[in-house]
N, CA, C and O atoms as CSV, one atom per row, in Angstrom:
chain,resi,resn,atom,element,x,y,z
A,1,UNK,N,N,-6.961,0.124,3.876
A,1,UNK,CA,C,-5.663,0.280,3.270
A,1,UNK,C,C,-4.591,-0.378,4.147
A,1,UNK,O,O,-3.596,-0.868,3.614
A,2,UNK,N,N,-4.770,-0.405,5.532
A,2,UNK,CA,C,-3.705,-0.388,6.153
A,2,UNK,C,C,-3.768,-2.173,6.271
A,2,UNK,O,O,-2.697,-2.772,6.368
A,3,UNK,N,N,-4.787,-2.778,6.259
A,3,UNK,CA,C,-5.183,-4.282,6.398
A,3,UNK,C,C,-4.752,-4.605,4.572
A,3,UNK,O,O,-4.830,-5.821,4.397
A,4,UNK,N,N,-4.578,-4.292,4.008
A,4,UNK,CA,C,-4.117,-4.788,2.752
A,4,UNK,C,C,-2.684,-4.859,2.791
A,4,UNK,O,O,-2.062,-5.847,2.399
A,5,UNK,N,N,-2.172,-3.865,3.243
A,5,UNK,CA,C,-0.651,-3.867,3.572
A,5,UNK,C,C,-0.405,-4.761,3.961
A,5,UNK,O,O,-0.116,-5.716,3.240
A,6,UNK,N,N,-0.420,-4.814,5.223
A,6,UNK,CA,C,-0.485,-5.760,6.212
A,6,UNK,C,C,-0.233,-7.527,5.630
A,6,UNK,O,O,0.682,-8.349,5.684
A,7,UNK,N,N,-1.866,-7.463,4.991
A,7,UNK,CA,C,-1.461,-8.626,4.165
A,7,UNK,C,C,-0.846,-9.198,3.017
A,7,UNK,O,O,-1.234,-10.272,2.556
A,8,UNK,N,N,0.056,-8.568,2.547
A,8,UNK,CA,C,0.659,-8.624,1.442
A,8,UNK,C,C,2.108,-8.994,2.543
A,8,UNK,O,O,2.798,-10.012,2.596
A,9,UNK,N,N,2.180,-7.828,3.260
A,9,UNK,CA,C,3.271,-8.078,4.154
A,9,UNK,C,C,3.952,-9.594,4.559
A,9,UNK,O,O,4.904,-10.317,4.265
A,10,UNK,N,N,2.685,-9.532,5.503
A,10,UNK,CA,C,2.471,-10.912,6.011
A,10,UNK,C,C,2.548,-12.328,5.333
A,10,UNK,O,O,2.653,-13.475,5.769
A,11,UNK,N,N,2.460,-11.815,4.188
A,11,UNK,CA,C,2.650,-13.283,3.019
A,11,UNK,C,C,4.082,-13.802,2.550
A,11,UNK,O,O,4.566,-14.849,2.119
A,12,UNK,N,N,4.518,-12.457,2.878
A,12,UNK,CA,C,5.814,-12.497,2.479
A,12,UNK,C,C,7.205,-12.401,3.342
A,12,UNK,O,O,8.322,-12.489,2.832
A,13,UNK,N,N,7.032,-12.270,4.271
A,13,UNK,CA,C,7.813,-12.221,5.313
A,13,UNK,C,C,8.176,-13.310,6.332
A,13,UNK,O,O,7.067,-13.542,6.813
A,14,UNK,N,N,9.228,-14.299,7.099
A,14,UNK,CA,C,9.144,-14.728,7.840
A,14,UNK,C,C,8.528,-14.661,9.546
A,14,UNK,O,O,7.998,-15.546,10.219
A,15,UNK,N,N,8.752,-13.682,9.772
A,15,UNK,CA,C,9.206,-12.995,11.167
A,15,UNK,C,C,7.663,-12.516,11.313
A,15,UNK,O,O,7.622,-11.304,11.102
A,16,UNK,N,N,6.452,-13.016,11.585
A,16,UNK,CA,C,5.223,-12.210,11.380
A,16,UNK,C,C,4.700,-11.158,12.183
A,16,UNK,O,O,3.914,-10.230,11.991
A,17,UNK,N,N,5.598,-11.723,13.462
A,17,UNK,CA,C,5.194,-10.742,14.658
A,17,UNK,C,C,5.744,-9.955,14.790
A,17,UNK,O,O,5.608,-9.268,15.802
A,18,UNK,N,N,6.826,-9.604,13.637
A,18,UNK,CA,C,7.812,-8.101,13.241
A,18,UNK,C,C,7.033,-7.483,12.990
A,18,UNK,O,O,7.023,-6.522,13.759
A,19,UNK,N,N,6.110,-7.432,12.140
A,19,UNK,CA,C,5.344,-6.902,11.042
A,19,UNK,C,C,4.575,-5.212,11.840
A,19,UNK,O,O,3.960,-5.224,12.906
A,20,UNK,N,N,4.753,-4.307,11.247
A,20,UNK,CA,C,3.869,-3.429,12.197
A,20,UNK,C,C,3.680,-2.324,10.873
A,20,UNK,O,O,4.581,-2.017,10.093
A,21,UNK,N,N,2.276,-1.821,10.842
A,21,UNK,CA,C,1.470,-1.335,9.799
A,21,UNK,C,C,1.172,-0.135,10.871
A,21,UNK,O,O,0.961,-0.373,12.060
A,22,UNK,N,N,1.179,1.088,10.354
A,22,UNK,CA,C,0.692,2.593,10.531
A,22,UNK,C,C,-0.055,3.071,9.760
A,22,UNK,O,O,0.362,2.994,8.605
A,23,UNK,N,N,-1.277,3.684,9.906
A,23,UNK,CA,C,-1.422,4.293,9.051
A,23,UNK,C,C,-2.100,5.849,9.702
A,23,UNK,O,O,-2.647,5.920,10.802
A,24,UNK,N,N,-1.946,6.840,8.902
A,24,UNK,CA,C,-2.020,8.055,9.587
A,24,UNK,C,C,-2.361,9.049,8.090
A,24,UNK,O,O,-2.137,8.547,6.989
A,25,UNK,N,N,-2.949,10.565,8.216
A,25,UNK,CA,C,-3.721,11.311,7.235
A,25,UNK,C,C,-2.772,12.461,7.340
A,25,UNK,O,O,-2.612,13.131,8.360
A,26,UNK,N,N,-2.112,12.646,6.119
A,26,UNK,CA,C,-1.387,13.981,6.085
A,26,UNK,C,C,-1.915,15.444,5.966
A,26,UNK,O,O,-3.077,15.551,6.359
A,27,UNK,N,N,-1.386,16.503,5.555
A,27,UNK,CA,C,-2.115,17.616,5.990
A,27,UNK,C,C,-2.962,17.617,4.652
A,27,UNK,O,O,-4.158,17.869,4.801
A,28,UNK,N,N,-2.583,17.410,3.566
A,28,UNK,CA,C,-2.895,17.880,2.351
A,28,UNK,C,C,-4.068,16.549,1.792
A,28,UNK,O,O,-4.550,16.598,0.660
A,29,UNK,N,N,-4.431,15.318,2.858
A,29,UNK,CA,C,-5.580,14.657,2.890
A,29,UNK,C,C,-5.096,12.988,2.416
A,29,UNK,O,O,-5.754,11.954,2.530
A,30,UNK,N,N,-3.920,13.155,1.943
A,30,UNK,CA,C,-3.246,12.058,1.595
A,30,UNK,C,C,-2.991,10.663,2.795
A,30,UNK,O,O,-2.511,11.173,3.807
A,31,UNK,N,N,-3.117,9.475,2.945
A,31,UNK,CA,C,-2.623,8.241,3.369
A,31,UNK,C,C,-1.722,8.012,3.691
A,31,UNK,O,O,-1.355,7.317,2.743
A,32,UNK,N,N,-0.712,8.022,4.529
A,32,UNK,CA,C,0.322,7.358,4.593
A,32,UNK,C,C,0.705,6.294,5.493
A,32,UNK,O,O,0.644,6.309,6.722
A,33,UNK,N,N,1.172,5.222,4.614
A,33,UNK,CA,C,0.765,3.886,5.460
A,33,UNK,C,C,2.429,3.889,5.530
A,33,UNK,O,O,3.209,4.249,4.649
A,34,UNK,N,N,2.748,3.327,6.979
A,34,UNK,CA,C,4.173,3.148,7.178
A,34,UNK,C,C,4.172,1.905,7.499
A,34,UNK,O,O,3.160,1.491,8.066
A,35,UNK,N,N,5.196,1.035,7.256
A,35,UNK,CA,C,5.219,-0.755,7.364
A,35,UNK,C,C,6.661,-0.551,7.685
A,35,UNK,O,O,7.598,0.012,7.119
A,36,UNK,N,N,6.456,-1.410,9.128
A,36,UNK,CA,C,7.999,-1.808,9.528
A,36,UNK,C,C,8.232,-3.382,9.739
A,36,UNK,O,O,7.321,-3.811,10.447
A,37,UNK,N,N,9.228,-4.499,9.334
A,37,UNK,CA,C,9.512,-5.541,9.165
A,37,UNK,C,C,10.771,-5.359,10.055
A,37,UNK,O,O,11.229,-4.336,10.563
A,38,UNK,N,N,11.372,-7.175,10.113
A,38,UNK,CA,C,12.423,-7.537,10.967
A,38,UNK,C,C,13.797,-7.220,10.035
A,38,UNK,O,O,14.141,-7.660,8.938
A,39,UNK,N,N,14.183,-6.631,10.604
A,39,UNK,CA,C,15.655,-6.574,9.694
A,39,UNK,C,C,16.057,-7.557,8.715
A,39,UNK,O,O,16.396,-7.227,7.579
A,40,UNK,N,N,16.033,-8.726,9.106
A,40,UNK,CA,C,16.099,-9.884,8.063
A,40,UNK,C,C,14.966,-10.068,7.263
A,40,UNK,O,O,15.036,-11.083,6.570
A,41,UNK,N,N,14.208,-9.579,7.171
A,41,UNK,CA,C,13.005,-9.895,6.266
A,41,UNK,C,C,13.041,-8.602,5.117
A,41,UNK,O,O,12.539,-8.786,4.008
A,42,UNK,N,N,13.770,-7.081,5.528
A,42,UNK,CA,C,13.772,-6.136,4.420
A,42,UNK,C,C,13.894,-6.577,3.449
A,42,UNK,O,O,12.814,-6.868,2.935
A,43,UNK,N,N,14.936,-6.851,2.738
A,43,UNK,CA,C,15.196,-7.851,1.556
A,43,UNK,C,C,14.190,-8.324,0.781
A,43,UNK,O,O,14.257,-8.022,-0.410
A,44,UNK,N,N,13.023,-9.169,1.238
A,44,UNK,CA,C,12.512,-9.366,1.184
A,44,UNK,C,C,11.182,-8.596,0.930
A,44,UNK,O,O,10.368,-8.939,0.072
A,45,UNK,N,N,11.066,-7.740,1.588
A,45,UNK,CA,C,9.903,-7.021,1.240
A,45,UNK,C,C,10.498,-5.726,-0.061
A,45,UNK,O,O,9.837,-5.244,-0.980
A,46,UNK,N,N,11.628,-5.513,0.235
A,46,UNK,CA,C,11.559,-4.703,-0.936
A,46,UNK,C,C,12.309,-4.990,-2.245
A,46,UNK,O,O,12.535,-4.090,-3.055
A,47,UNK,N,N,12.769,-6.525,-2.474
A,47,UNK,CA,C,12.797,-7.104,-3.901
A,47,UNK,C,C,14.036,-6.648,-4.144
A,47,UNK,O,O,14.599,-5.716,-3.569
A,48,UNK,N,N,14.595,-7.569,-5.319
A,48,UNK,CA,C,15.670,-7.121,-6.184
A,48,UNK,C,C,15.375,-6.070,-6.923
A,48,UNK,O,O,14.689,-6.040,-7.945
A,49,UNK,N,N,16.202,-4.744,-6.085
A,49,UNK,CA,C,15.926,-4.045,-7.465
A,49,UNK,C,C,14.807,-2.795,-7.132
A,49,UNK,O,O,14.713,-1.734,-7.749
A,50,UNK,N,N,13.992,-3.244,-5.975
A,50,UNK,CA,C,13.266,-2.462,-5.302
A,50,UNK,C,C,11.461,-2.866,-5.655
A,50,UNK,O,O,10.463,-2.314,-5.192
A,51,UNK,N,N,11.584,-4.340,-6.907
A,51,UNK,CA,C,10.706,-4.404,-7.405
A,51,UNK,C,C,9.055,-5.400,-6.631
A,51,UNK,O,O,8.046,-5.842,-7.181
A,52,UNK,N,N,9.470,-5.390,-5.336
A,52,UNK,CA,C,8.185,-5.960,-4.741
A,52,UNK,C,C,7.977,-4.829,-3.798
A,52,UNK,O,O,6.817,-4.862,-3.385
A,53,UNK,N,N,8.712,-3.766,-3.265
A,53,UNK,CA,C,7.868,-2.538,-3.465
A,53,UNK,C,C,7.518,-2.166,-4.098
A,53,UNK,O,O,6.296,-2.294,-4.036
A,54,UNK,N,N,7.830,-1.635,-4.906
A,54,UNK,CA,C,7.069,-1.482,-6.181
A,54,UNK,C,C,5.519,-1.518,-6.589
A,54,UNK,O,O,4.654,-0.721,-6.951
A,55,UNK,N,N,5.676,-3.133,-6.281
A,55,UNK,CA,C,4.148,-3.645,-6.869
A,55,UNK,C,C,2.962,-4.099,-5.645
A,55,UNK,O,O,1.834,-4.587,-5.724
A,56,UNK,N,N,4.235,-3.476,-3.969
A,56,UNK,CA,C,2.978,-3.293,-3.239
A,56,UNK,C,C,2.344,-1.625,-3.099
A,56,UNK,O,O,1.266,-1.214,-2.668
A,57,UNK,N,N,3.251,-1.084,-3.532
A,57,UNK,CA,C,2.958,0.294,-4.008
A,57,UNK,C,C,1.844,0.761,-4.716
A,57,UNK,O,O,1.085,1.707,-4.504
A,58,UNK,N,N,1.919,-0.533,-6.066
A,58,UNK,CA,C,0.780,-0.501,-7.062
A,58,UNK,C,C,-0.141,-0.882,-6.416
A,58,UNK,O,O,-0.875,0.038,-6.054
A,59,UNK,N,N,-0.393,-1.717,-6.150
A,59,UNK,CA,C,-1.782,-2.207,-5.609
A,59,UNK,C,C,-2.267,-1.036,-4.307
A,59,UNK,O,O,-3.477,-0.837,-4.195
A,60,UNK,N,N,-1.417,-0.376,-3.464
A,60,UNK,CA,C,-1.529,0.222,-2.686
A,60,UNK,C,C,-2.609,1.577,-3.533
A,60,UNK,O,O,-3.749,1.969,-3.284
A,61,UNK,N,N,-2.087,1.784,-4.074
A,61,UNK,CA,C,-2.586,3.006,-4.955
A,61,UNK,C,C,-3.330,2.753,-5.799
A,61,UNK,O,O,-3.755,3.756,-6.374
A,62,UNK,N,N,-3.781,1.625,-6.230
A,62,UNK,CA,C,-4.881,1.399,-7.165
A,62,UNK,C,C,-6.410,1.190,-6.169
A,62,UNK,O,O,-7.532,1.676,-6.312
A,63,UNK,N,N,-5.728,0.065,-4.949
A,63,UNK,CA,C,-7.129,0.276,-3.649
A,63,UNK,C,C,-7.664,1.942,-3.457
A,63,UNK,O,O,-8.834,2.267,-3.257
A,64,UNK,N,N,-6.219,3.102,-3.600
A,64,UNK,CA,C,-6.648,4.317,-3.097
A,64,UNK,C,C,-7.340,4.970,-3.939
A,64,UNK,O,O,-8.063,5.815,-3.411
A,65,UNK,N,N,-7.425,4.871,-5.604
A,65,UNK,CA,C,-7.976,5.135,-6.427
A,65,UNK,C,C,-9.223,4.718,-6.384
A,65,UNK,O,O,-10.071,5.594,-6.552
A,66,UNK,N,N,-9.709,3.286,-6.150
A,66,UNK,CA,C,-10.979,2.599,-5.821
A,66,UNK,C,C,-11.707,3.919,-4.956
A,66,UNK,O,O,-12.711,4.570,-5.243
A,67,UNK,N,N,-10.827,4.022,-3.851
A,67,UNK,CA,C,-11.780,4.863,-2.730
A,67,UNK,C,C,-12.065,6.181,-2.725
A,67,UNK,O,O,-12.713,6.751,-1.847
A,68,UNK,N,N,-11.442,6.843,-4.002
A,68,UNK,CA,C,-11.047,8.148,-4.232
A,68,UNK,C,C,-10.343,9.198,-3.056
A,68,UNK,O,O,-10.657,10.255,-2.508
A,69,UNK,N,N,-9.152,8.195,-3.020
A,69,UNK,CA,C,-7.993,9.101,-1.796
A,69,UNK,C,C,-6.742,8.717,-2.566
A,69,UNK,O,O,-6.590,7.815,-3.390
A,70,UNK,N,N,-5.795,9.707,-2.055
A,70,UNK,CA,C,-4.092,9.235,-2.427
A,70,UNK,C,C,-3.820,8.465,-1.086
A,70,UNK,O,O,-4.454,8.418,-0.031
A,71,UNK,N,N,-2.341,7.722,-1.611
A,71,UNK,CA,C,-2.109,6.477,-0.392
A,71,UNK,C,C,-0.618,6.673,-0.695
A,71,UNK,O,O,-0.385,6.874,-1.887
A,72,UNK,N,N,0.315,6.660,0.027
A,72,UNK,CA,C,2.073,6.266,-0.317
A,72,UNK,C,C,2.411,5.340,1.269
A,72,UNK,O,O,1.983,5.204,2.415
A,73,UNK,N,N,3.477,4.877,0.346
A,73,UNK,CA,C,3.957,3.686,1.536
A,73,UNK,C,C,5.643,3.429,1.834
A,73,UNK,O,O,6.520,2.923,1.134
A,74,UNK,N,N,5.657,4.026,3.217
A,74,UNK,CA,C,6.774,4.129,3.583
A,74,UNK,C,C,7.505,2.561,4.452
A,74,UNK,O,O,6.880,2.068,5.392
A,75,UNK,N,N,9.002,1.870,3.919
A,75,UNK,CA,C,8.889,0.690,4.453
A,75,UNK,C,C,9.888,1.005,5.171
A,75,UNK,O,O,10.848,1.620,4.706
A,76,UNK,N,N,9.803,0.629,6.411
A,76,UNK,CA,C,11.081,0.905,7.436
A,76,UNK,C,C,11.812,0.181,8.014
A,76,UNK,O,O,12.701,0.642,8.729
């Protein structure tokens, strides 16, 4: 999960060596992948509108469905 992030990230961002992926297991068994980018690159990762989070969200959660786990993604 956290290498999918990552690369979606990474595709989209200038700054690559900003890029920093977490991922960690909440109490209730859930994923949570945290992604932090360069200040100038937010924009960017989270779309007009909020809509390329969004759809790394989707894919985020459709991989977690594949594996039968929940996944959410925090961008910082």
């Amino acid at each position: 999960m956290k290498e999918l992030v990552e690369f979606i990230a990474m595709s989209i961002v200038e700054d690559k060596d900003a890029v920093r992926v977490t991922e960690s297991v909440a109490e209730d068994g859930r994923i949570l992948i945290s992604l932090v980018v360069a200040e100038g690159d937010k924009g960017k990762v989270i779309g007009r509108g909020g809509r390329v989070a969004e759809a790394i969200r989707t894919v985020l959660r459709i991989a977690a469905i594949r594996r039968g786990v929940r996944a959410s993604l925090e961008i910082v």
